[in-house]
C-alpha positions in Angstrom: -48.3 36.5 -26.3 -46.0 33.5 -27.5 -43.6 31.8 -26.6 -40.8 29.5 -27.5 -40.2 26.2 -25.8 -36.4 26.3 -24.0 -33.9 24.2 -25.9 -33.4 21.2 -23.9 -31.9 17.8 -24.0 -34.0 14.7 -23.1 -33.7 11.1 -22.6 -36.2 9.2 -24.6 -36.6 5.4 -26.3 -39.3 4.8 -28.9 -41.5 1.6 -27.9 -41.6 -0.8 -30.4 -43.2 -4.1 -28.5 -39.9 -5.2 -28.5 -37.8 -3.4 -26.6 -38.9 -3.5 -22.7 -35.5 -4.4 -21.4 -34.2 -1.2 -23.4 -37.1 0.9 -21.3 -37.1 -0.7 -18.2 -33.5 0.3 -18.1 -34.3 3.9 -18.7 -36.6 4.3 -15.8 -34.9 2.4 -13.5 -32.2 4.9 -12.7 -34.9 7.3 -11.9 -36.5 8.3 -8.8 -39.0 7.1 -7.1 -37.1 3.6 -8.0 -40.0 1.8 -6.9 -42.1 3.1 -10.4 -43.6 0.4 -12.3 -43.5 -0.9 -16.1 -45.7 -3.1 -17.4 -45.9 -4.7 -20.9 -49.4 -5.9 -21.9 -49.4 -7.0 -25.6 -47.9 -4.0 -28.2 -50.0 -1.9 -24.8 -47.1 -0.5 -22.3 -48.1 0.5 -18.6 -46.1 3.4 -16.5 -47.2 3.8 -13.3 -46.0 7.2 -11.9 -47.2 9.4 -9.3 -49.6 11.0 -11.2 -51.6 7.5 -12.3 -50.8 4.9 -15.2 -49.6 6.3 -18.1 -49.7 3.9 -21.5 -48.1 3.5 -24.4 -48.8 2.3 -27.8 -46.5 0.5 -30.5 -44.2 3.5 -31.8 -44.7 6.1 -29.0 -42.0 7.6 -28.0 -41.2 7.2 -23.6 -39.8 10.5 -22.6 -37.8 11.2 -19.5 -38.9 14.9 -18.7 -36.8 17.6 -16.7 -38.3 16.7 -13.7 -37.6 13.1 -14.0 -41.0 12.1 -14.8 -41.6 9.5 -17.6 -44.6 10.1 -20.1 -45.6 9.0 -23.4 -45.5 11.2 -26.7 -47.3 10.3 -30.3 -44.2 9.5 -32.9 -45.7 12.8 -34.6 -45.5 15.6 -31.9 -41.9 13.8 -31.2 -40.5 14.3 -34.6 -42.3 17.6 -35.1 -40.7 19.0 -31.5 -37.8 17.0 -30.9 -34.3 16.0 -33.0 -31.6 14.3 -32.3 -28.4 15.4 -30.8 -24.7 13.7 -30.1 
């Protein structure tokens, strides 16, 4: 069989070594609010329920339906994922 992934809306900032106020921001208003970022070098660090998740320079940091946070290569992002108003 196939299948189609459901059109839905996500919250997501691409990481560019520079911006860990800008993510920071985005998980905070999530839950559990006692998650964890940490920026080492261009290298960031998620920890989430399921262990540390890290990011490279350009990756995008997606906030997923559930309210988990994950990383996603600029090129899956692009190729599954456009922007809306």
């Amino acid at each position: 069989m196939k299948y189609r992934k459901k059109p839905v809306v996500i919250d997501a900032v691409k990481w560019t070594g520079n911006n860990f106020k800008q993510i920071k921001e985005l998980i905070a208003n999530s839950s559990p609010s006692n998650r964890t970022l940490q920026q080492k070098g261009d290298t960031l660090i998620i920890k989430t329920l399921e262990g540390d998740m890290t990011a490279s320079l350009n990756d995008y940091i997606i906030k997923g339906v559930q309210g988990e946070f994950y990383p996603c290569k600029p090129d899956i992002f692009e190729q599954t994922y456009e922007a809306v108003d």
